[in-house]
C-alpha positions in Angstrom: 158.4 134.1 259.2 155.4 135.3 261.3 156.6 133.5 264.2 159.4 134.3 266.6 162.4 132.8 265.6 163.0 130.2 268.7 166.8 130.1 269.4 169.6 128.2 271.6 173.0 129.0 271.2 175.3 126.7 272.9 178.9 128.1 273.7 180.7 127.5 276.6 183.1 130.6 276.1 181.6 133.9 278.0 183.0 136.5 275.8 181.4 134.3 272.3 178.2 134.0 274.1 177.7 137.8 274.7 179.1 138.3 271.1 176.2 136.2 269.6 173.5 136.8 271.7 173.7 140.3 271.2 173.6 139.8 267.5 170.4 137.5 267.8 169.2 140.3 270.0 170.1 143.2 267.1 167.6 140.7 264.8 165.0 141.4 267.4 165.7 137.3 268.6 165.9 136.6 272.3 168.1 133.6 272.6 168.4 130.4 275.2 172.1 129.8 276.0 173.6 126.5 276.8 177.0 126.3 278.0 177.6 122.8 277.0 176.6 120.4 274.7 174.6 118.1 277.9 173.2 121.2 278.4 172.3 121.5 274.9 170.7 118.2 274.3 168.5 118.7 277.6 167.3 122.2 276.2 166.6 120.6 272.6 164.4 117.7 274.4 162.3 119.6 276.4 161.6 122.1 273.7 161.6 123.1 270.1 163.8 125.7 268.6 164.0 126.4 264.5 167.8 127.3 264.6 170.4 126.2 267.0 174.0 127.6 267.0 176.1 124.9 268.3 179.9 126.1 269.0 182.2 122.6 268.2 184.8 122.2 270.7 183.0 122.4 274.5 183.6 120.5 277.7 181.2 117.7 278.8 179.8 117.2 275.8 181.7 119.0 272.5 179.2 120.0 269.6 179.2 116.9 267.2 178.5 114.7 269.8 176.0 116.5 271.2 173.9 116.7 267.5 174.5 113.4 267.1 172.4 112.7 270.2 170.2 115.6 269.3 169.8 113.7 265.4 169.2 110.7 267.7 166.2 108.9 268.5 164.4 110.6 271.1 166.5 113.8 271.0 164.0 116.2 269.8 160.3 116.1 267.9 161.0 118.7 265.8 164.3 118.9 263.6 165.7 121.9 264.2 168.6 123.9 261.8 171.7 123.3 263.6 174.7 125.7 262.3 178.6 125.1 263.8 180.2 127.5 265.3 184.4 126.8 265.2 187.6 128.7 265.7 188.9 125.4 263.7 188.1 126.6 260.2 190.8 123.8 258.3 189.8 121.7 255.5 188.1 118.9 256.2 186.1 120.3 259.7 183.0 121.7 257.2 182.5 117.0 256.2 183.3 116.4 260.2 180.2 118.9 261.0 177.7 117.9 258.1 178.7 114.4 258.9 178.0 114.7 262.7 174.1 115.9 261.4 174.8 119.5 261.2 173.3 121.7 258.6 175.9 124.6 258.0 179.5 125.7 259.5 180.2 129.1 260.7 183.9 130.4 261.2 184.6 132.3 264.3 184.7 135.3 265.0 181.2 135.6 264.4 180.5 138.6 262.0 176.7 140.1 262.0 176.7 140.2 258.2 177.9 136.1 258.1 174.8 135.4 260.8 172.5 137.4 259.1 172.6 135.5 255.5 172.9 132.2 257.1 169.8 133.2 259.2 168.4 134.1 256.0 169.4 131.6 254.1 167.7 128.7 256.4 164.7 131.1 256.8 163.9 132.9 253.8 160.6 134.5 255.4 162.9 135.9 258.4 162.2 139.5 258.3 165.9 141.1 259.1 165.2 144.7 260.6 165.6 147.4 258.1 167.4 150.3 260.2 171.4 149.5 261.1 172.6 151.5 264.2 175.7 153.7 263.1 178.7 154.6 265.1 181.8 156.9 263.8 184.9 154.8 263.7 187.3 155.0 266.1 191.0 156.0 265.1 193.0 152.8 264.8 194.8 151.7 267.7 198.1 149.4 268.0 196.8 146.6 269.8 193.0 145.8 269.2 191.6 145.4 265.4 189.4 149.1 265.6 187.3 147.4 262.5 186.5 144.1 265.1 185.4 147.0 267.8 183.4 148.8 265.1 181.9 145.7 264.4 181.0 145.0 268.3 180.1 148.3 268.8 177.2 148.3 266.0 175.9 145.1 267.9 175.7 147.1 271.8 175.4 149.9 273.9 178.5 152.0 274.7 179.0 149.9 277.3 179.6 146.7 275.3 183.0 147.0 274.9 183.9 147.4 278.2 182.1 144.3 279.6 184.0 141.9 276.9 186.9 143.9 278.1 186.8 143.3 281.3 185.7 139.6 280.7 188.4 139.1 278.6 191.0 140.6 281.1 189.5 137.5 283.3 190.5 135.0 280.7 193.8 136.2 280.5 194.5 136.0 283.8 192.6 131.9 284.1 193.7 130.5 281.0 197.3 131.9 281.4 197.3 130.5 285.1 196.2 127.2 283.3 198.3 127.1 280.7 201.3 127.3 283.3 200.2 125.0 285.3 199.5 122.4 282.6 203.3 123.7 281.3 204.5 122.9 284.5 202.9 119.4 285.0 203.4 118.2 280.9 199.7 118.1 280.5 199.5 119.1 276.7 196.1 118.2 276.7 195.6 120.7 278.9 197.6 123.1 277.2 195.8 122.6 274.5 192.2 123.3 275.6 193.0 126.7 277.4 194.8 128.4 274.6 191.9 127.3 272.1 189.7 128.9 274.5 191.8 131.8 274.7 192.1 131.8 270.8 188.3 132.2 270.7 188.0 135.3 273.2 191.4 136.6 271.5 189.5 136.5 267.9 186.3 137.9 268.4 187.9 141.2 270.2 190.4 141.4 267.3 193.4 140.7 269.7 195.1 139.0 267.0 198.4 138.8 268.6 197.1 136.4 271.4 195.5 135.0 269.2 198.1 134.0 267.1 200.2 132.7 270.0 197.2 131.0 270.8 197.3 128.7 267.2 201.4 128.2 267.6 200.5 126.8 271.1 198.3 124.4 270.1 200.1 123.1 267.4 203.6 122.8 269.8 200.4 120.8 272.5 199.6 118.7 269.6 203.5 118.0 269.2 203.8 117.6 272.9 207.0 120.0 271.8 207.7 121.2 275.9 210.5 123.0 274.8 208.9 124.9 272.8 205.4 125.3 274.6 207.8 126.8 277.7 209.8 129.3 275.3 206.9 130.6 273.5 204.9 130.8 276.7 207.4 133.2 277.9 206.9 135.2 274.7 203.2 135.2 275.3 202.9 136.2 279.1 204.9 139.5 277.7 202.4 140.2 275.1 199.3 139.1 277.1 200.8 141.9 280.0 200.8 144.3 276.8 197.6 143.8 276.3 196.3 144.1 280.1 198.0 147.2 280.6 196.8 148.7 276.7 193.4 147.9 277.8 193.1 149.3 281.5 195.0 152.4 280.2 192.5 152.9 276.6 189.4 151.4 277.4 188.8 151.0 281.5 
C-alpha cells in the first residue's frame, strides 16, 4: 500500500509489547501501544488505524469487550482490521474472537513469519522489506529455547535480549510475589491472572518450563484446588530461582 500502515497494538504485558513492536518496527511500521483495552477504544476514536493487534485477556477492559465497543456505534469512522492476540489458543477461542467483531486470531508467542502473512494477508499491497537481518545461531542452552532467541534476535539490536531479560527477571519476581499472596489469601482469581501473565512473558522468551507451570496453575485456579496450587507453587519458585540465577550468570 502506498500509505503508511497506521497501527495500535494493545497489550498490557511489557515483555509482548516490545516483542511486537519491534516486529512492526522490522516492517518499517511505527506502532501506537495501548496497554488496555479503555485505552484502546479511546486511541481507535480519536483516530484511524488500518490494523489493530488487540491481545485478549487485559485488565480494565479485556480485548473482546473492547472491539465490541470499538464495532459499536460511535467507536470509530473507519473500520479498521482487528487481529487477536491470545496465549489461550483452545478450540472454541478463534468463534469467541470472530464473534466479539474480530477479523483473525493470532497464537502467542508472536512469530515474525505468522505476523508477516497475516499483515499480508489483510493487506495484499503491503510491501514487506526484501533484506532479512542474519545472526549465527547460538549453541543451545539448557534453560531458554536458543531457536525463540534466534527468533528475537533477528527482530533487534544485540541488546534486545538483554532488555526482555531483565524485564522478565521483573516479572518473576511481581507475579511470583502475587501469586503467593493470592496463595496465601485463597484468591484463585488472582492466582489465576498472574500466572497467565507470567505464561505470556514465559512463552515469548522460550522459558518453557515456567511456562508450563504457568498452564498447570491455572487450571488448579480454575479448580480452586489449594492444595495443589500450594504444592506446585513450591515446585515453581525452585524452577523460577533456576531461571534467575541461569540468566544473570549467561546473559547479564
Amino acid at each position: 500500500m502506498s500509505a503508511p500502515l497506521n497501527v495500535l497494538v494493545v497489550e498490557d504485558n511489557v515483555i509482548n509489547q516490545k516483542v511486537v513492536v519491534r516486529m512492526l518496527e522490522r516492517l518499517g511500521v511505527m506502532p501506537v501501544v495501548a496497554v488496555n483495552g479503555l485505552e484502546a477504544v479511546r486511541a481507535a476514536a480519536a483516530q484511524p488505524f488500518h490494523l489493530i493487534l488487540m491481545d485478549v485477556q487485559m485488565p480494565e477492559m479485556d480485548g473482546l469487550e473492547a472491539t465490541r465497543v470499538i464495532r459499536g456505534p460511535g467507536g470509530q469512522q473507519e473500520r479498521s482490521v482487528i487481529i487477536a492476540l491470545t496465549a489461550n489458543a483452545m478450540l472454541g477461542d478463534r468463534e469467541r474472537c470472530l464473534d466479539a467483531g474480530m477479523d483473525d486470531y493470532l497464537a502467542k508467542p508472536i512469530k515474525q513469519q505468522d505476523l508477516e502473512l497475516s499483515i499480508t494477508k489483510w493487506f495484499p499491497s503491503f510491501a514487506l522489506p526484501s533484506e532479512r537481518s542474519s545472526a549465527a545461531p547460538e549453541p543451545p542452552v539448557q534453560f531458554i529455547d536458543p531457536k525463540r532467541l534466534d527468533q528475537i534476535r533477528e527482530i533487534g539490536d544485540a541488546g534486545l535480549i538483554k532488555e526482555l531479560l531483565n524485564l522478565y527477571l521483573q516479572d518473576l519476581e511481581q507475579y511470583s510475589a502475587e501469586i503467593m499472596e493470592a496463595v496465601a489469601e485463597g484468591n484463585f482469581k488472582r492466582i489465576y491472572e498472574s500466572s497467565h501473565k507470567l505464561k505470556g512473558s514465559s512463552a515469548n522468551l522460550g522459558i518453557e518450563s515456567i511456562r508450563s507451570g504457568c498452564i498447570t496453575m491455572e487450571a488448579y485456579a480454575k479448580a480452586e484446588d489449594r492444595a495443589s496450587i500450594q504444592s506446585h507453587f513450591v515446585l515453581m519458585q525452585r524452577q523460577m530461582g533456576e531461571i534467575r540465577d541461569y540468566i544473570m550468570v549467561a546473559h547479564l
